[in-house]
C-alpha positions as CSV (number, residue, x, y, z in Angstrom):
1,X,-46.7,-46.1,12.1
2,X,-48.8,-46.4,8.9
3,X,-48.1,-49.6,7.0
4,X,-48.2,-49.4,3.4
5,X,-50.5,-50.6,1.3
6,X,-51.2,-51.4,-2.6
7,X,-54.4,-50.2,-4.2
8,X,-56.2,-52.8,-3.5
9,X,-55.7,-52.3,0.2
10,X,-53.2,-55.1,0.9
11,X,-50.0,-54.7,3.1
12,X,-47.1,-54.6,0.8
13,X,-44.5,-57.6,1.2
14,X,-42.7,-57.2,-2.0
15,X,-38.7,-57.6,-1.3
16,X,-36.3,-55.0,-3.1
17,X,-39.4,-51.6,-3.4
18,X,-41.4,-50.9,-5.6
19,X,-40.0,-46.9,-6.1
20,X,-36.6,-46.0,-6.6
21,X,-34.8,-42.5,-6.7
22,X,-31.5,-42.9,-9.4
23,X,-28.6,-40.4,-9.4
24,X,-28.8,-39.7,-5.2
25,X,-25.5,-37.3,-5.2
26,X,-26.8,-35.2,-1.9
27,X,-28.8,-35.0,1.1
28,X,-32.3,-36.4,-0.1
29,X,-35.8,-36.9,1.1
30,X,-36.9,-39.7,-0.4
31,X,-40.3,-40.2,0.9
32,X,-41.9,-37.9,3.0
33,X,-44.7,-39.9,4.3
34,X,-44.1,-43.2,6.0
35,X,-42.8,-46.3,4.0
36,X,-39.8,-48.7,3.9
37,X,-36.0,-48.5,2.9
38,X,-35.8,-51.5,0.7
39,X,-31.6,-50.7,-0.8
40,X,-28.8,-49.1,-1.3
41,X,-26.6,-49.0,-4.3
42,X,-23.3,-47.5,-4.5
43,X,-22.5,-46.6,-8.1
44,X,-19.4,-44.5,-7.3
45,X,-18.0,-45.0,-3.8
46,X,-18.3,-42.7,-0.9
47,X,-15.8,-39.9,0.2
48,X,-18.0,-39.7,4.0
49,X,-19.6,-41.6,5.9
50,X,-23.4,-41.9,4.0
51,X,-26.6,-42.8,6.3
52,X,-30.5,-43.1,6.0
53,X,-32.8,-41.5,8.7
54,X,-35.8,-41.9,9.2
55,X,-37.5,-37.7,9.1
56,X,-38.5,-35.9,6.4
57,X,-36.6,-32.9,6.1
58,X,-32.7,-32.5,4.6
59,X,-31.9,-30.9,8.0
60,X,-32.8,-30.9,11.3
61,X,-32.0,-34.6,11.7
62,X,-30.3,-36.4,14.4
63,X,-28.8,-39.8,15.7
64,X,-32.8,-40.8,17.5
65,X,-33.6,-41.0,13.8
66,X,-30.6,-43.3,12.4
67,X,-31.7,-46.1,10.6
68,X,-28.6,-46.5,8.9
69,X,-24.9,-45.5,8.6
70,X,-22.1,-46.6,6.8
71,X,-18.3,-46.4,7.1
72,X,-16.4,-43.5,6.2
73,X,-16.1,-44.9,2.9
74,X,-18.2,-47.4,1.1
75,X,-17.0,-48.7,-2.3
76,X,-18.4,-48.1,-5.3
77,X,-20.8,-51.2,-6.6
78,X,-21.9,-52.0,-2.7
79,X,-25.6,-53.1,-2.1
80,X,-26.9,-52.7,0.8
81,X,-30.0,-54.5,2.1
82,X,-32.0,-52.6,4.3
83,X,-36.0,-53.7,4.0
84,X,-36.6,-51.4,7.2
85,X,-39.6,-49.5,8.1
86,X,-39.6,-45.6,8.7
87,X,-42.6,-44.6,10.6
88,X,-41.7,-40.8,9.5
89,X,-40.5,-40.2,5.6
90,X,-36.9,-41.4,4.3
91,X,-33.5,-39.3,3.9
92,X,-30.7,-40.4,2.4
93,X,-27.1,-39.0,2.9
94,X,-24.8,-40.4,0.6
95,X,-21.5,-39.3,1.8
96,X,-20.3,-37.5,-1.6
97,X,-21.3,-41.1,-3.3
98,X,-24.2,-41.9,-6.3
99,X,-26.8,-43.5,-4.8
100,X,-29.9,-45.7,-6.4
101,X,-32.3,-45.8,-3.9
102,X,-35.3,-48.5,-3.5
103,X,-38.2,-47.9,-1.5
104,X,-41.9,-48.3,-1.0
């Protein structure tokens, strides 16, 4: 797995990303190239049950690359705290929610 780094060639530590994706409403890569899943935030709540995998491709993924799933419904205004590395790329799966994604 590649470990991120900044520009001046340090391994990034920062807690909550340094990226973020707004407005997450379906199946999303993103980051195709390695990195971390820093959070999650719920602005409207789930109708499914909404995950994160570690791939980088909107299909094709399966239960080996599950970093993450939550219940069948997740309420609107849930954070969830991931900070988890993803040797491949990120997806996210929000489960007919809006997602704000943080990552680096």
């Amino acid at each position: 797995m590649q470990t991120p780094y900044n520009a001046q060639s340090s391994v990034l530590t920062t807690s909550g990303g340094q990226n973020s994706k707004l407005n997450v409403t379906t199946t999303t890569v993103v980051k195709a190239l390695p990195g971390r899943i820093c959070r999650l935030v719920f602005n409207a709540a789930s109708t499914s049950a909404p995950a994160v995998y570690d791939y980088t491709a909107t299909t094709g993924f399966a239960a080996s690359n599950l970093v993450w799933a939550g219940g069948t419904t997740t309420a609107a205004q849930t954070v969830v705290d991931l900070e988890f590395p993803c040797s491949k790329g990120i997806v996210v799966v929000p489960g007919g929610a809006t997602v704000a994604v943080s990552y680096i």
